[in-house]
TIDO-168534 format. One record per atom (N, C-alpha, C, O): residue in one letter; atom name; x, y, z. Coordinates in pm, whole numbers, plus 50000, padded with zeros to 5 digits. Layout:
% TIDO-168534
 r  a     x     y     z
 A CA     X     Y     Z
...
END
This chain:
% TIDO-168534
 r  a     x     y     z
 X  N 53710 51075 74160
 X CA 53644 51047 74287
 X  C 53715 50933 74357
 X  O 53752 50832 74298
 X  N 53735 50959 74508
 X CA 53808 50879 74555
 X  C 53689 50759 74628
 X  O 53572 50768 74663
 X  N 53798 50642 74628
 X CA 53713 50569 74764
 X  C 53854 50544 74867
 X  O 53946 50594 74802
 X  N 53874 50525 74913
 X CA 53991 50511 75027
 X  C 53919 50460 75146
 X  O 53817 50507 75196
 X  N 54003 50333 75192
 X CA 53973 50230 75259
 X  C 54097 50203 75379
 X  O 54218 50223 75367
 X  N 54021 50152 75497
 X CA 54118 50087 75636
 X  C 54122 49975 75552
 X  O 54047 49947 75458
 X  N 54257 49890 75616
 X CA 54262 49731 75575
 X  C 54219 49660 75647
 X  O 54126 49586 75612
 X  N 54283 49654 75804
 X CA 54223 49510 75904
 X  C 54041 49575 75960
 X  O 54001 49671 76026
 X  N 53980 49466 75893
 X CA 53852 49474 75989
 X  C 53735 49523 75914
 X  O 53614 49523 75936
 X  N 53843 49581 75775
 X CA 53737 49626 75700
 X  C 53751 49553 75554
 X  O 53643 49516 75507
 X  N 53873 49527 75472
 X CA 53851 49423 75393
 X  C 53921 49308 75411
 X  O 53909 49209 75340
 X  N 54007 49321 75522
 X CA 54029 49176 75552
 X  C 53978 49156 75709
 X  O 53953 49249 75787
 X  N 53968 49015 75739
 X CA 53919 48951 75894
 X  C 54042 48929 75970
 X  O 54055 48813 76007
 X  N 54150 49020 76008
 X CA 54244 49023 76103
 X  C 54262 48940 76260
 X  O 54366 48901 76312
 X  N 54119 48928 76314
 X CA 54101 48870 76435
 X  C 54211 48809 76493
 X  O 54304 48839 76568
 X  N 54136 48636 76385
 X CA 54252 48522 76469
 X  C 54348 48566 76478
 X  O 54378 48579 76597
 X  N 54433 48604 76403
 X CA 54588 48665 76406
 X  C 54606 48757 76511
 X  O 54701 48725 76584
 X  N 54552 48852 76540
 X CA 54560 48928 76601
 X  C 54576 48868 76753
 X  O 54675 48873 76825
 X  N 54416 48793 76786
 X CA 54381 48721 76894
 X  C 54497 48601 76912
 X  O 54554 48609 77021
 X  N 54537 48506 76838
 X CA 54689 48455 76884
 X  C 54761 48498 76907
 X  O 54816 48454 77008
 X  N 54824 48618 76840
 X CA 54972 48730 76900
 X  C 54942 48781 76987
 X  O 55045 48825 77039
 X  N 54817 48820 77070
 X CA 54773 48852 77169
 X  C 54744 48759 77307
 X  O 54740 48797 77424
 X  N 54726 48631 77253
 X CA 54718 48506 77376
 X  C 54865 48522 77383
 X  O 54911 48575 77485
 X  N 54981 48466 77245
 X CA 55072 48439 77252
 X  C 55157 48497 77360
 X  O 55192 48419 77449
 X  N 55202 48641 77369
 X CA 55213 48748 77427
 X  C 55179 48749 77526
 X  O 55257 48813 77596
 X  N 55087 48705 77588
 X CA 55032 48712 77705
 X  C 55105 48591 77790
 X  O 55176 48607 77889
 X  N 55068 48463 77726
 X CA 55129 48330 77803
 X  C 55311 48372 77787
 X  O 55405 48333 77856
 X  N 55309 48425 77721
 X CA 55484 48450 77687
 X  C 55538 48513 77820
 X  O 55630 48464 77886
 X  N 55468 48628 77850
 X CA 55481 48707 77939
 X  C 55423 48707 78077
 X  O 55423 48800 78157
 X  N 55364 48563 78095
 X CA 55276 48554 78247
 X  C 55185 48647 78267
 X  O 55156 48659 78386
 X  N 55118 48734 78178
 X CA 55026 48855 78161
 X  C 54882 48777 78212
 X  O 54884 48657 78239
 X  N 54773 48847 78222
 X CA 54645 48764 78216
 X  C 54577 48777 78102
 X  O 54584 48883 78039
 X  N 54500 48672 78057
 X CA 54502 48682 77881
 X  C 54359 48768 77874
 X  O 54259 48704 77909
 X  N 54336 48914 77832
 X CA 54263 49006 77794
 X  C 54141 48909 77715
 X  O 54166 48829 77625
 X  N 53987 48943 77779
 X CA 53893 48914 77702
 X  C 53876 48925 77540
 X  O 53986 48970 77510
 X  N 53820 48913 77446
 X CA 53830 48955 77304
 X  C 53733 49080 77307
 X  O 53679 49081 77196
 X  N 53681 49200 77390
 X CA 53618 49251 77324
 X  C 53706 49363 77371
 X  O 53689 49467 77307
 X  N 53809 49371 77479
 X CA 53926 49429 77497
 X  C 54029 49402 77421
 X  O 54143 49436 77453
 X  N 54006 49345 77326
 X CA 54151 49296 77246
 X  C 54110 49377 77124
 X  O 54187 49440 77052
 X  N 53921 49363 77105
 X CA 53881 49489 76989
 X  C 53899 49627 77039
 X  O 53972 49714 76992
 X  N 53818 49633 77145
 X CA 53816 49803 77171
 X  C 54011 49860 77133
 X  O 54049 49953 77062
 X  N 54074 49783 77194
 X CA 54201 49879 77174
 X  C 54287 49844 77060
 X  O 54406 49876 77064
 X  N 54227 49766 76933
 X CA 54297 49768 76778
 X  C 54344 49872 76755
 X  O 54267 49963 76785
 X  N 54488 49921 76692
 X CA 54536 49982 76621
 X  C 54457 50130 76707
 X  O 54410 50210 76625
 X  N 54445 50158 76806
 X CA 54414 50255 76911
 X  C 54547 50315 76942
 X  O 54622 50246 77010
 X  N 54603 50479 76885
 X CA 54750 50485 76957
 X  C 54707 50560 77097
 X  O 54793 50600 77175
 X  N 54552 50576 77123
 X CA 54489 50624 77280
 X  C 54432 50519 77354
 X  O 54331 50553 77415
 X  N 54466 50404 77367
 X CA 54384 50303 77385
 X  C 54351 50341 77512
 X  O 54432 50370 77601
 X  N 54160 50338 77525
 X CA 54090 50331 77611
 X  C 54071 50287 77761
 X  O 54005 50334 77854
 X  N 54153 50181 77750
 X CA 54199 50067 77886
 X  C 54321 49971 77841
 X  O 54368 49925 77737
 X  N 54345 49968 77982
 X CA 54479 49845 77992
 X  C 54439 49764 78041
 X  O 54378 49764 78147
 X  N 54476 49646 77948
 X CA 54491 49520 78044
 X  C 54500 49485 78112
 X  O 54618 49490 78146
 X  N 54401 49406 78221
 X CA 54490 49439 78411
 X  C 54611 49356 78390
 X  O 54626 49258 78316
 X  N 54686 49411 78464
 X CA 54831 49343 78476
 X  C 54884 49375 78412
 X  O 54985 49308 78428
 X  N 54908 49464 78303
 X CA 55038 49464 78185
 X  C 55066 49559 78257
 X  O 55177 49556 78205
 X  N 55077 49682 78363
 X CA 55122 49766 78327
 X  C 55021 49933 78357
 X  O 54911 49982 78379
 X  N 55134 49953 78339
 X CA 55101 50162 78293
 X  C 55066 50186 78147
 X  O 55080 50097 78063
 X  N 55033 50276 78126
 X CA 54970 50332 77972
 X  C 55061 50286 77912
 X  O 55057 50189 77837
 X  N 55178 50369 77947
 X CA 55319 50341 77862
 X  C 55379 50203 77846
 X  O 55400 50149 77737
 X  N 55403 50158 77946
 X CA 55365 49950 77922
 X  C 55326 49932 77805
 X  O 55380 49900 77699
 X  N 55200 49963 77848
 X CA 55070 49877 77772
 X  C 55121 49899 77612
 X  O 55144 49814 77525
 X  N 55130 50031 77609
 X CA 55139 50092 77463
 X  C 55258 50008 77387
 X  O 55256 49964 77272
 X  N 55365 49999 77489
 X CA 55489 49894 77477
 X  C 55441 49747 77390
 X  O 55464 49695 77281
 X  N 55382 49726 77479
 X CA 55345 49593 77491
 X  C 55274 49606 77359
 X  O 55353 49607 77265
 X  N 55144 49616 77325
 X CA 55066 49671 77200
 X  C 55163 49644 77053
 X  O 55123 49573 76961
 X  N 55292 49715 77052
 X CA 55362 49728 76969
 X  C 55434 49620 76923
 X  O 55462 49600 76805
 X  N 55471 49533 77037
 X CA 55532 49372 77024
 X  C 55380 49257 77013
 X  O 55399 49135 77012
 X  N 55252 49310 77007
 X CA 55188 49240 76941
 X  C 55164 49243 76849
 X  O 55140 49141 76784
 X  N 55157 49428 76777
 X CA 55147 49419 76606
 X  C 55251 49353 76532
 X  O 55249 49297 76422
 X  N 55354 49375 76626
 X CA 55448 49253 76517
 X  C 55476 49174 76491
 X  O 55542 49154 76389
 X  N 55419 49041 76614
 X CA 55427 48936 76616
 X  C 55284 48905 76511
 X  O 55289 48811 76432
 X  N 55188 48974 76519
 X CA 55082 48987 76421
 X  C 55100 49051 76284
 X  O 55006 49052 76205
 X  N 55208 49101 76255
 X CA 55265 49135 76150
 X  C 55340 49031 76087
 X  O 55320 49056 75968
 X  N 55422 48918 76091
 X CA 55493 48823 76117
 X  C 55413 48717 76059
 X  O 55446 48662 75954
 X  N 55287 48679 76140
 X CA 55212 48560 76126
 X  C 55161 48574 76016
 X  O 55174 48486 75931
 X  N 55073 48719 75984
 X CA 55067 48770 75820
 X  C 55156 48715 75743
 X  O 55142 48616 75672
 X  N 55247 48780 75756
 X CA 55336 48769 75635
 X  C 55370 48638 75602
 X  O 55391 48618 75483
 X  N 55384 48512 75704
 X CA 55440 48394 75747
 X  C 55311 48307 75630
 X  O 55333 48207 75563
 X  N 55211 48369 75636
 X CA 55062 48274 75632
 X  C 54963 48380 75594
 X  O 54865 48386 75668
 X  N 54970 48466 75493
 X CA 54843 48539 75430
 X  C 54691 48486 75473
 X  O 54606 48544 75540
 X  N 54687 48320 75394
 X CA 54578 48279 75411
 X  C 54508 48319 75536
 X  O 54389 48348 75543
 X  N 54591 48318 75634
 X CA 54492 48320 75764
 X  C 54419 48445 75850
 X  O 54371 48452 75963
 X  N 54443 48566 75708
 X CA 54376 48657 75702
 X  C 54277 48681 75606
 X  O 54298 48762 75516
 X  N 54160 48613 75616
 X CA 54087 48666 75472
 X  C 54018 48714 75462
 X  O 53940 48756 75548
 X  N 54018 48738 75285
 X CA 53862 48880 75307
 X  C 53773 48836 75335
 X  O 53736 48719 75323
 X  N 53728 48919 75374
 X CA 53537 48951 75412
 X  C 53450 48881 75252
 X  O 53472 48929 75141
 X  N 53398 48818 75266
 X CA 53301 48766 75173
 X  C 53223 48905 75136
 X  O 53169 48999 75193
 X  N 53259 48838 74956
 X CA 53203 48970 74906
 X  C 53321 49084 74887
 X  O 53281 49171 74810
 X  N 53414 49101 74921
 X CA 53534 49268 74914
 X  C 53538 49232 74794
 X  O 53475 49301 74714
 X  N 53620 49105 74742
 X CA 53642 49114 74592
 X  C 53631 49139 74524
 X  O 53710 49207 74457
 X  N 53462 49079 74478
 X CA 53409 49171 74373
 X  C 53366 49307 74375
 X  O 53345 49381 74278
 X  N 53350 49342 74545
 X CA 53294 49507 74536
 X  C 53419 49558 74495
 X  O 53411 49666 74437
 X  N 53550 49503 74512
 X CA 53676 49623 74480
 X  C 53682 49609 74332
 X  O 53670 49711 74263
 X  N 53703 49463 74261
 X CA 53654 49469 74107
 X  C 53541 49616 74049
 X  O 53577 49697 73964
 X  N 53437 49618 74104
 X CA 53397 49712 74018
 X  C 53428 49821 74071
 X  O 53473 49908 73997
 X  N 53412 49849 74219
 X CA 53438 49980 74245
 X  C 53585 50081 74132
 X  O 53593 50193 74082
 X  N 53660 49976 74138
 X CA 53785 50003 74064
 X  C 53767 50058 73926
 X  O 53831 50149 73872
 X  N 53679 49996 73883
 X CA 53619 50071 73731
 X  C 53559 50189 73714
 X  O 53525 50230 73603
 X  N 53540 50254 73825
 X CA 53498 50376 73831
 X  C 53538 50487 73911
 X  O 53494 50599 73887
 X  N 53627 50462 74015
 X CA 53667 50513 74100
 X  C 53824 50498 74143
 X  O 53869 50384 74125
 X  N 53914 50593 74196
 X CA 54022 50576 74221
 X  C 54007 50487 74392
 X  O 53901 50489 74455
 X  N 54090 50441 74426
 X CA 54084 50331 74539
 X  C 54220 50312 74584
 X  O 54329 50276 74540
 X  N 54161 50355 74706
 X CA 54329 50394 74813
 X  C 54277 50333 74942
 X  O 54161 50328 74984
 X  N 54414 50279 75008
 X CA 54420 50221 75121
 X  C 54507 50312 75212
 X  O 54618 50358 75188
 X  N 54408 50330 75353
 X CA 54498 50410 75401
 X  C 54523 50324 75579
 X  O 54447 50319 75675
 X  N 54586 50299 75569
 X CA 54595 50144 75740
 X  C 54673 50190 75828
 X  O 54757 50268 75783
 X  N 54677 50171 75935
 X CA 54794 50157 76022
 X  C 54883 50032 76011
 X  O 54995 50058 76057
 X  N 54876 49948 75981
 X CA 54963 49861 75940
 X  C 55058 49863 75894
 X  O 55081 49965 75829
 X  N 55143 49780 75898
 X CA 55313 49810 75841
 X  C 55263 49754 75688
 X  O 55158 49695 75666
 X  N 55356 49786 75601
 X CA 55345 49788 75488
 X  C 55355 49607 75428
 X  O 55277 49534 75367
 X  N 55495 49590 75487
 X CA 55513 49452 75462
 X  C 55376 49342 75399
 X  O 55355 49311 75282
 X  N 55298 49301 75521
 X CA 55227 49222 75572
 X  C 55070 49267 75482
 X  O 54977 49187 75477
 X  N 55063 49391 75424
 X CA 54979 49466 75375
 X  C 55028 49410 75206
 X  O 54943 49363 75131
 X  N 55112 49418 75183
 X CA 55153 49367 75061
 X  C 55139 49223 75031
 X  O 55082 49171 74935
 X  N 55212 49157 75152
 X CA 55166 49014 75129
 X  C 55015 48994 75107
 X  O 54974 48903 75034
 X  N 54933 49079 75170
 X CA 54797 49000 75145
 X  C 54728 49055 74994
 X  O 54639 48997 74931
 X  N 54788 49167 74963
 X CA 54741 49240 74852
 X  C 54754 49112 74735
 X  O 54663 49068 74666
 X  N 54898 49069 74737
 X CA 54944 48954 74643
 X  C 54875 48858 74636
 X  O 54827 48816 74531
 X  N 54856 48798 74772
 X CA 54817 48654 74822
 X  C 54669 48676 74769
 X  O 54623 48563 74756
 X  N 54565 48780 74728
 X CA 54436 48772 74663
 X  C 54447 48798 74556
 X  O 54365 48744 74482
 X  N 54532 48876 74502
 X CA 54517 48929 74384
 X  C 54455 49050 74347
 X  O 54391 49063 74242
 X  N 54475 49153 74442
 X CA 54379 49290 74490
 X  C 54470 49392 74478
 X  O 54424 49504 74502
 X  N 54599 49385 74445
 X CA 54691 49493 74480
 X  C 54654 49581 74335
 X  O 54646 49704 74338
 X  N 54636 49517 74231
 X CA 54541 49587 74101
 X  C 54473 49738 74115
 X  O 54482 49847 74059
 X  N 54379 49661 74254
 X CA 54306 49765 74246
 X  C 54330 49912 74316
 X  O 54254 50009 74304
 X  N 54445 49908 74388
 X CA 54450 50021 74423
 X  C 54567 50111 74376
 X  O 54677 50066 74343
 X  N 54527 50264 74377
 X CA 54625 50349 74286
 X  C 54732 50406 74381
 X  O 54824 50478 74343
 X  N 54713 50370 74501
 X CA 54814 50445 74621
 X  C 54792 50362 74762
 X  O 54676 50347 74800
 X  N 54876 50320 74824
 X CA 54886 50288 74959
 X  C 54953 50398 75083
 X  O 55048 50477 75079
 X  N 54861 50364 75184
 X CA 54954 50487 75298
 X  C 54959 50392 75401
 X  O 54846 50344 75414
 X  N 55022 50355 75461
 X CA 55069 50237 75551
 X  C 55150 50275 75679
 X  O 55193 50389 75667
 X  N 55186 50219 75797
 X CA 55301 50258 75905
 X  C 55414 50300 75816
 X  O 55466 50404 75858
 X  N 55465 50255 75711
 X CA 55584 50297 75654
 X  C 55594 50457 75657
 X  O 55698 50513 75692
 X  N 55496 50515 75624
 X CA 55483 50657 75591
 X  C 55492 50739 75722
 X  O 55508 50861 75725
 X  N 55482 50661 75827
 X CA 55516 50766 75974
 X  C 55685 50741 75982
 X  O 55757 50831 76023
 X  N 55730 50632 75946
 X CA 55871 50674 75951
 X  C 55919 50736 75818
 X  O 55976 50844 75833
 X  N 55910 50697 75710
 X CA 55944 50756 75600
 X  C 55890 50939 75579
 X  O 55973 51024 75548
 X  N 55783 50963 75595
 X CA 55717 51093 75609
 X  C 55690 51149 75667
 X  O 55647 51261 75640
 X  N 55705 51081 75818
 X CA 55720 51165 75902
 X  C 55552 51217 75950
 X  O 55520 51329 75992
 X  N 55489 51134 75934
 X CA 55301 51140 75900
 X  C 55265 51115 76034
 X  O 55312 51009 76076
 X  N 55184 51190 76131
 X CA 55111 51135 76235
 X  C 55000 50997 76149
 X  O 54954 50984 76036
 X  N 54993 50908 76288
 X CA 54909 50776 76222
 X  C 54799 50870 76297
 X  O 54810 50972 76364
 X  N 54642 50757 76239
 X CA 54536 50764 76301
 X  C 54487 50798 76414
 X  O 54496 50693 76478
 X  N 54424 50903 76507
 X CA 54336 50960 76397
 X  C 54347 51109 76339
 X  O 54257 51192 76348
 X  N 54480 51132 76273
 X CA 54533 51212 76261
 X  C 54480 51214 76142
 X  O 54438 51102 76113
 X  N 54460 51309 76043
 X CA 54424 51298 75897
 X  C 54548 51282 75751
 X  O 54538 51250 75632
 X  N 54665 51328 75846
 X CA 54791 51300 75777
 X  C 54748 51205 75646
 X  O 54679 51246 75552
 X  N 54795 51090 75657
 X CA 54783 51004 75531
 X  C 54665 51012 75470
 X  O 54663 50999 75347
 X  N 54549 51035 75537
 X CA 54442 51063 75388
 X  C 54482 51187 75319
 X  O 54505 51186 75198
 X  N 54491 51298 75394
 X CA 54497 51437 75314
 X  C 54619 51418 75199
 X  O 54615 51468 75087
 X  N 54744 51321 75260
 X CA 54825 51266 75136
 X  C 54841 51211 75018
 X  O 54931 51236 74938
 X  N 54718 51103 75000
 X CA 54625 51027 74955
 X  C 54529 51141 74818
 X  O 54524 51144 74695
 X  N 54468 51220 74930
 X CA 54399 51343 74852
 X  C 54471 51431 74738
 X  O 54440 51457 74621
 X  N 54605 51475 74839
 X CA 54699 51553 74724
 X  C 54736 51476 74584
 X  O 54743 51526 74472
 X  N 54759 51326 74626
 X CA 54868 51289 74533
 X  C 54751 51220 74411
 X  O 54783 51182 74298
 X  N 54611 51218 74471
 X CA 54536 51166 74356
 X  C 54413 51274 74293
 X  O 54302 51261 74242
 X  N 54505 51387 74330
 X CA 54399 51498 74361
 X  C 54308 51507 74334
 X  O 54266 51568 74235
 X  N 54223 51423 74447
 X CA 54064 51444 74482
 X  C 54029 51534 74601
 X  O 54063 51491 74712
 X  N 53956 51671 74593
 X CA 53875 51706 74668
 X  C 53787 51616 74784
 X  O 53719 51516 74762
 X  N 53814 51690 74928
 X CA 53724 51581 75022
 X  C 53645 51579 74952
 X  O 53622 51462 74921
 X  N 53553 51676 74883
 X CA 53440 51658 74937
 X  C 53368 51564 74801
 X  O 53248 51539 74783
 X  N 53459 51533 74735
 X CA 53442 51404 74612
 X  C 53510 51266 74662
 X  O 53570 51189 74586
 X  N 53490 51245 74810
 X CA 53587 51129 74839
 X  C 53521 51098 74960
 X  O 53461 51184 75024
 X  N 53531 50954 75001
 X CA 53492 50899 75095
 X  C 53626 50808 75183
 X  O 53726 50749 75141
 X  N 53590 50823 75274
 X CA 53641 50633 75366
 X  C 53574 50586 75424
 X  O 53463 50624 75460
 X  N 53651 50457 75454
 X CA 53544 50335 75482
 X  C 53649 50288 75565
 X  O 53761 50269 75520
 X  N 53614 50266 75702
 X CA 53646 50198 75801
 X  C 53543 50150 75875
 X  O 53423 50178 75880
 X  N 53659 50021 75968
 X CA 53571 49979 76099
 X  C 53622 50043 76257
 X  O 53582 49994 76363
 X  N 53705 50147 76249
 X CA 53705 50194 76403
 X  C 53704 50336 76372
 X  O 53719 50409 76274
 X  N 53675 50349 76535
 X CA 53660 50494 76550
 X  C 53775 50599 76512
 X  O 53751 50714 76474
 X  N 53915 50539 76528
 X CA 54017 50623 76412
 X  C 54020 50657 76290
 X  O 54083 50752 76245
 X  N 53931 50559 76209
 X CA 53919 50577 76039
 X  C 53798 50668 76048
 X  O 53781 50734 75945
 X  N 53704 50690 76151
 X CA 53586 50816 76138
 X  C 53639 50922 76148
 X  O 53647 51018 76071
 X  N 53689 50897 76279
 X CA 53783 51072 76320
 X  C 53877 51106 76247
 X  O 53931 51215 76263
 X  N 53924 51009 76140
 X CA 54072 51084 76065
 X  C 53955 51137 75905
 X  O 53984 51240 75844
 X  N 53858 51067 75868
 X CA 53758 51110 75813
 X  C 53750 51265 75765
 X  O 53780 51338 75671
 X  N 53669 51265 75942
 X CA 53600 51395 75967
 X  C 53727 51507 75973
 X  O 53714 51627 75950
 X  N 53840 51443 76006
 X CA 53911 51561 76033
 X  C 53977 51630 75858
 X  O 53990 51743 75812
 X  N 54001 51509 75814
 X CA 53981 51551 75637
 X  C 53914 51679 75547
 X  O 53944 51771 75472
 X  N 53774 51599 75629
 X CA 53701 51676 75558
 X  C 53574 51554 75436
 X  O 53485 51574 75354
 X  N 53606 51500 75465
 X CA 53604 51367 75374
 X  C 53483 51243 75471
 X  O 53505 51202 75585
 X  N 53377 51211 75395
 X CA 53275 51124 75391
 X  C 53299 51034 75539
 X  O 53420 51022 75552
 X  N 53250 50989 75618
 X CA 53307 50875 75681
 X  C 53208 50783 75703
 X  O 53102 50801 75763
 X  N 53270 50633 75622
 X CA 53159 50530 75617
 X  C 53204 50404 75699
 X  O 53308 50340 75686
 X  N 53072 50378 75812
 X CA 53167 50264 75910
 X  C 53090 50173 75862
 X  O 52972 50184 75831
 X  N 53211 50006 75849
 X CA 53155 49905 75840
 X  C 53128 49801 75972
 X  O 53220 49765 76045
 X  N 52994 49759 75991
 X CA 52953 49704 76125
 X  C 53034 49586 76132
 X  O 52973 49535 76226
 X  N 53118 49509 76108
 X CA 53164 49379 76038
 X  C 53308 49330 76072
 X  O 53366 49225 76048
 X  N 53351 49467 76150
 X CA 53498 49508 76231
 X  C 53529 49493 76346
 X  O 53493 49400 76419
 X  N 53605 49594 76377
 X CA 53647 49569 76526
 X  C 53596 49648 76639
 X  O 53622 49632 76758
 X  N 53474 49787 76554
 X CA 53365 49860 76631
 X  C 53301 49852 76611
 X  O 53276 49830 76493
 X  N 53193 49860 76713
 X CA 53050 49850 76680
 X  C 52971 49991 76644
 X  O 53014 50100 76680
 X  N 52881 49978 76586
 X CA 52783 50107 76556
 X  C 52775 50188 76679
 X  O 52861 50273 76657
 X  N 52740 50207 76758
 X CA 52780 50335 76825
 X  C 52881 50422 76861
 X  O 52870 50542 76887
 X  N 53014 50329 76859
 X CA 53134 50380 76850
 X  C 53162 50427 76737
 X  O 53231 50530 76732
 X  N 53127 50380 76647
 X CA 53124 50464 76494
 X  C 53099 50572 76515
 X  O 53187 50657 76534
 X  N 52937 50602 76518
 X CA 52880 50697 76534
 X  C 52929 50783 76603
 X  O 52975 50885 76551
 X  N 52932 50761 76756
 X CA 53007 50877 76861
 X  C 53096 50911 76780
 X  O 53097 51034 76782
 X  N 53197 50862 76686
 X CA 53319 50934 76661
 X  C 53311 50999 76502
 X  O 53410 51052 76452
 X  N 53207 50990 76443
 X CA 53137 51074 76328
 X  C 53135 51025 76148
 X  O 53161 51075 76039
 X  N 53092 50907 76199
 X CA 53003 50784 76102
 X  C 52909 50865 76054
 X  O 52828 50918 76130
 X  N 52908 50885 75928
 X CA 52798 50935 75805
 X  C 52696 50863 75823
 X  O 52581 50892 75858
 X  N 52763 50735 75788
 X CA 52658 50628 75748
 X  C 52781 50510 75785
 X  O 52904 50517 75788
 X  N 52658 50370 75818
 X CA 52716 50258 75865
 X  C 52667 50186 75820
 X  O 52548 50199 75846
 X  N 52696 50058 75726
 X CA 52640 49995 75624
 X  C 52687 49814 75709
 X  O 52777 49795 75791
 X  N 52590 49709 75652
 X CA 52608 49602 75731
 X  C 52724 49471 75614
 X  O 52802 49381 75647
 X  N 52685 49518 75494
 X CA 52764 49361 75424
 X  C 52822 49548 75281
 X  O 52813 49669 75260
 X  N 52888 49379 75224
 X CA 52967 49474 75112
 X  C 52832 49482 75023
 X  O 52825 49366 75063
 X  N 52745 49498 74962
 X CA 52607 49539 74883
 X  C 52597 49634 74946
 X  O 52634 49742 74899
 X  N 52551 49626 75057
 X CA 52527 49804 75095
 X  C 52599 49902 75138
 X  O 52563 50009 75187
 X  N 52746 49845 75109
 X CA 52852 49943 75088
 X  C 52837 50028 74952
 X  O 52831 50150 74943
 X  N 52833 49930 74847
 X CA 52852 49982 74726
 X  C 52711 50031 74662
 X  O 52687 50069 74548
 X  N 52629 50018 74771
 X CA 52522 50116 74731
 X  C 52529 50249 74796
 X  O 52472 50347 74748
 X  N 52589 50252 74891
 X CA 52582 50382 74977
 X  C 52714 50459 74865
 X  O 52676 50560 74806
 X  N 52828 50424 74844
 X CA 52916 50470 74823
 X  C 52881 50539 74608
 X  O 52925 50635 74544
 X  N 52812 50458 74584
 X CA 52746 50466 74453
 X  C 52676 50588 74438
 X  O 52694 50678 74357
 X  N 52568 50576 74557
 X CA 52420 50667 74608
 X  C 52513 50840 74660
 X  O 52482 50950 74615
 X  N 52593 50822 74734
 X CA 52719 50943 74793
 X  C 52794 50995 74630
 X  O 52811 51115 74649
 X  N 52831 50972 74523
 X CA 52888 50981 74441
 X  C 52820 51056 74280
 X  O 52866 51133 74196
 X  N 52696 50986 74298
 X CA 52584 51024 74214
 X  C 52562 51174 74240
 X  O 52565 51268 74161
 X  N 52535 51171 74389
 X CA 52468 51274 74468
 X  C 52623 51429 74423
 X  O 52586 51545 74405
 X  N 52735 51400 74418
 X CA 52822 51499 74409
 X  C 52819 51562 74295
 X  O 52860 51501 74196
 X  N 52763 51711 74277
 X CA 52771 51809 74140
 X  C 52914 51754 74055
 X  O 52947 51807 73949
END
């Protein structure tokens, strides 16, 4: 039985980082510096919803977007600490791990994903990573494409319908559903519960306890 997990937003707090490479970027570029709930709505979005006034055309924007994950890729890697988990991931990945296979499936570049795996001491727990590396290496549509989970699925061969994910945006629901596979949103991210939902949230749980009860309660429940 799988559990397979997003990284930013759901076991780690990405924000600040994010939100500095995003001021940064902005004052860099004489841009106007985007509110923070526009800096959430369009996380790791390869459709993002709206542009920034002033950056630009879609294609800009999307530009632009890409020289912030890396300058936010960078600061990661530069300074782990200043991404940390969510109070509470730790020990839910400790046990979850004892019973369950546990895969990460992110848009994130791999790099910066590793550093933080190290920098806690969490890389243990998981039996497979699917990361940005895998759209150039494999050639994988990213999110919300189902590509890297269904990869995830083959290589640890779990059946959707013995497997869950757990994200905080509406890409980790829709790459979910398109699976075939559980989709569990955490309120604690970079979407809120209705955006979950609209995009096909099972269930939406508020702290890590009632993750690992839902995900426990979903698991029991499978013949």
């Amino acid at each position: 039985m799988l559990c397979a997990f997003d990284f930013d937003g759901t076991l780690a707090d990405s924000r600040s980082v994010y939100y500095k490479a995003t001021r940064f970027y902005s004052k860099q570029n004489n841009f106007s510096p985007p509110s923070q709930p526009e800096m959430d709505l369009v996380m790791g979005n390869p459709n993002p919803p709206i542009v920034f006034k002033g950056w630009g055309d879609i294609n800009d924007f999307i530009k632009h977007l890409t020289e912030i994950y890396k300058i936010t890729d960078d600061l990661i890697c530069d300074q782990p600490s200043d991404m940390p988990l969510f109070e509470g991931i730790h020990d839910l990945l400790n046990e979850l791990s004892q019973e369950y296979i546990l895969s990460i499936v992110t848009s994130r570049s791999l790099k910066p994903v590793l550093a933080q795996l190290e920098h806690y001491n969490i890389r243990r727990f998981f039996q497979t990573i699917r990361s940005d590396h895998d759209i150039h290496l494999r050639g994988y549509r990213g999110k919300p494409h189902p590509d890297k989970l269904e990869c995830v699925l083959r290589e640890m061969m779990c059946p959707a319908e013995k497997s869950v994910m757990v994200g905080d945006t509406l890409m980790d629901m829709a790459m979910a559903k398109s699976a075939g596979v559980k989709a569990i949103g955490v309120s604690w991210g970079y979407h809120g519960e209705s955006l979950l939902r609209e995009h096909g949230a099972d269930e939406i749980v508020a702290n890590p306890s009632q993750l690992k009860n839902t995900i426990l309660k979903e698991f029991v429940q499978v013949p």
